[in-house]
N, C-alpha and C positions, 0 to 999 in steps of 0.2 A: 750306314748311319745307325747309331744306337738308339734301340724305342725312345731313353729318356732326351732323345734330340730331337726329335719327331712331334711335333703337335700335339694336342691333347685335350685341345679345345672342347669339343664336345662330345662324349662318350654316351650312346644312346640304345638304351634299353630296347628291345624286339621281342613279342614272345614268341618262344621256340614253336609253338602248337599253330600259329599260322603261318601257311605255306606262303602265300601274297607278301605278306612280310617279311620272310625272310629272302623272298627277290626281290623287292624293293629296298632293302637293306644294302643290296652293290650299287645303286643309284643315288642315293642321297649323299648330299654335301655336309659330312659328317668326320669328323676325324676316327672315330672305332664306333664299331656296335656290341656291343652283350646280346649275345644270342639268348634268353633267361630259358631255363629249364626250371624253374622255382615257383617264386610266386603269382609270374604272371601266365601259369600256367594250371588249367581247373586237373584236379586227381584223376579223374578217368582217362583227363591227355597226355598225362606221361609221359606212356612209353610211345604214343607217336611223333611226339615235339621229341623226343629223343632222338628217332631214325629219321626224323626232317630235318634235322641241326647236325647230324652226322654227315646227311647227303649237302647237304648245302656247302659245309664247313669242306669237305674233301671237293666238291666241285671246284671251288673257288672264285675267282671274278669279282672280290670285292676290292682291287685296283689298290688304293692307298691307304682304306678302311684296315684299322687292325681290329681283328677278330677275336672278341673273348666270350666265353660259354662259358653262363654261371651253372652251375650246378645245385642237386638237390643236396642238402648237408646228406656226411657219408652213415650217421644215424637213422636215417632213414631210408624205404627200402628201396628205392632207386636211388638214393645217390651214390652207391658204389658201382651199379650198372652203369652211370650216368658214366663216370670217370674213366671206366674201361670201353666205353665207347667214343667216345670223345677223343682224347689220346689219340686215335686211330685215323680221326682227321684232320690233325695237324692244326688246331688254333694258335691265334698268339697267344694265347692266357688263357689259363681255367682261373675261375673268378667262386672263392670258399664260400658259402653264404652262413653269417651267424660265427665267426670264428673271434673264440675268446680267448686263446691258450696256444703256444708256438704247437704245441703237439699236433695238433692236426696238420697244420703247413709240414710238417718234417712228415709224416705218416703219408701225404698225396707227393712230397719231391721225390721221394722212393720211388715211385711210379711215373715219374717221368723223364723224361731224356734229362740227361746230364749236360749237355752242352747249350743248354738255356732256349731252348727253339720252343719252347713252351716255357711260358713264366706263369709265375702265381702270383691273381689279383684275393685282398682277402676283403669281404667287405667288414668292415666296423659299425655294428646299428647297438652295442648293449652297453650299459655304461660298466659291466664287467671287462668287456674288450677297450672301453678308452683304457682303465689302469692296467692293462697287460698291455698296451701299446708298445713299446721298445720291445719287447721279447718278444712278440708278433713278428715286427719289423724284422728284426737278426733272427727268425728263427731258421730260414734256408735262404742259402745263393740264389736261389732260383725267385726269389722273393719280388716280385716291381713295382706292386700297388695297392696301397691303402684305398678304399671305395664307403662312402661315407654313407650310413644309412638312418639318415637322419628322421626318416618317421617312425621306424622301429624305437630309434634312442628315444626321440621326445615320449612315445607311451610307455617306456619303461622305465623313464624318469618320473612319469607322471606329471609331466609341465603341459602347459597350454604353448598353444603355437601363438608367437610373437612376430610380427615383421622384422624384429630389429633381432631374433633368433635369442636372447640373452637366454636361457636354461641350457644352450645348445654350446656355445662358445668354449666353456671349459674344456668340455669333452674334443671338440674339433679342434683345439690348439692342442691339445695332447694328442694329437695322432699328426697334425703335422708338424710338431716337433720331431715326434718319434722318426716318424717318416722323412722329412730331413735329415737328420740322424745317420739313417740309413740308407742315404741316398737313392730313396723309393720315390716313385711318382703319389701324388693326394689328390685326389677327388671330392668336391662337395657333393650333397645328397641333390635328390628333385625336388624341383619344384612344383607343386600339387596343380597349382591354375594354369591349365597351359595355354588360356587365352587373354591371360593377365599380363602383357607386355612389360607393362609396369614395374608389378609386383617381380617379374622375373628380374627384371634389369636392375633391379636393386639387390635382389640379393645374390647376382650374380657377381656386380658391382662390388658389394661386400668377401664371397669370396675369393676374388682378384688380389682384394688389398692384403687378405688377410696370408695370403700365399698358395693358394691352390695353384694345380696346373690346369685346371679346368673344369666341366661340371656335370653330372650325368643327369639325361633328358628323359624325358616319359614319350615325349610328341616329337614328329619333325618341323612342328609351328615355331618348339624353341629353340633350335638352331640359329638364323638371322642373330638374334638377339645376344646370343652366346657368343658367339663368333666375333662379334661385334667387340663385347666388351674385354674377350681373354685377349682381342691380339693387340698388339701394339699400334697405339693411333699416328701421322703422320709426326705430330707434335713431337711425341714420346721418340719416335726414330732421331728426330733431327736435333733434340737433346740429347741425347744418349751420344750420337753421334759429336756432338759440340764439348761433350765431356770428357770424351774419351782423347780428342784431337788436342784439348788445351791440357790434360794431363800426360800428352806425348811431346806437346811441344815446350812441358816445363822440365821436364826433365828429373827434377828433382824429390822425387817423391809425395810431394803435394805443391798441388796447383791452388788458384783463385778461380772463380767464373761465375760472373755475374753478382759479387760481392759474398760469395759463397767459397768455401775450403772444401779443396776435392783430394781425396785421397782412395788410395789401392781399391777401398771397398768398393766406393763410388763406380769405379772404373769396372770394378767385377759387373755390380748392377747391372751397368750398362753395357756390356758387352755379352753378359747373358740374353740381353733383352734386342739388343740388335742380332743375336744367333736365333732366338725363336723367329724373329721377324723375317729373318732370310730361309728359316724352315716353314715358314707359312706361306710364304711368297712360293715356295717349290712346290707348296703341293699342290 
């Protein structure tokens, strides 16, 4: 099965620098974890969250979890150790932190296998990187996933945080334009309260509509809630399903249903949406 057929629901931050974490990380009900080597990791722990994200990553045992280790940008002076380390235990994804310019993604797929067994996640947090979007996107093969960092954006935009995200919206539809485009996986950013059930279920609500495949987590509290709203509800199936059955039984290019005109697109929707629901159901 190809990663982009794979779940995606909830993509969930670990820092590398705890050991506990990162073996409770094959246990949760999570669709990938980000092993982070970045920020949620203090400068003196470095280089141990380094060789603990190594051993973990080469042990393996994280079952259905696909595995991605963000890195320290290569500016900096571990993030070229990071990358030459890492490499070595076979994640699904090194994940670029801060990438504004295809340059860098070409400069790290040199150094990786060619046959895709390692992809490259980039995150998007500057609103330099929303207008270089499409050449991010195309800039290697080896390319899978925009990862949205939307606290960085919002303080380099200088906006206040919104419920309803409007400072943010621009920048996130240009990256999953971009990203559809390129037939790349999108990720929304976190969400800060993670005991805000609420707060989370709306705007994860929001990134659903707006076409995300899913959303990246700080806590395993917001899991449930996530999971919840990226998969498809009983409704949604047995729609999808009723659309697709009355535009196979018209035969003719478009159907009616339910006083409604369905056509090819229609049926695309929905058989997308009954293909995630049968890869959710698998895992």
């Amino acid at each position: 099965m190809l990663s982009s057929d794979l779940p995606h629901r909830s993509v969930l931050y670990m820092p590398g620098s705890n050991a506990r974490a990162l073996e409770k990380a094959r246990t949760l009900d999570v669709d990938a974890v980000i092993l982070d080597l970045e920020d949620a990791v203090a400068p003196d722990q470095k280089d141990v969250a380094r060789d603990q994200v190594v051993v973990a990553v080469s042990a393996g045992g994280f079952g259905h979890r696909r595995v991605v280790v963000r890195i320290n940008g290569l500016e900096t002076a571990g993030g070229r150790a990071d990358l030459g380390a890492i490499i070595g235990g076979q994640p699904d994804a090194i994940l670029l932190p801060k990438v504004e310019k295809p340059d860098i993604i070409q400069e790290v797929a040199r150094f990786l296998p060619q046959d895709g067994s390692i992809r490259i996640w980039a995150m998007m947090e500057t609103p330099r990187a929303m207008l270089a979007a499409q050449d991010i996107a195309d800039a290697s093969p080896l390319m899978e996933a925009f990862v949205l960092g939307t606290n960085d954006l919002l303080k380099d935009m200088q906006a206040r945080f919104r419920p309803d995200r409007m400072a943010l919206l621009p920048g996130l539809s240009l990256c999953l334009m971009a990203a559809r485009a390129a037939g790349l996986l999108c990720f929304d950013g976190v969400y800060n309260s993670f005991k805000d059930d609420a707060g989370l279920r709306a705007e994860c609500e929001q990134g659903r509509d707006m076409g995300f495949d899913g959303k990246t987590l700080i806590h395993p509290a917001q899991v449930p809630v996530t999971h919840d709203v990226f998969s498809p509800s009983d409704h949604d199936i047995a729609a999808a399903k009723e659309l697709v059955s009355a535009f196979e039984e018209e035969g003719s290019g478009v159907a009616v249903l339910n006083g409604r005109i369905v056509e090819s697109l229609h049926v695309e929707a929905a058989q997308r949406l009954l293909a995630r629901a049968k890869a959710i159901a698998a895992r």
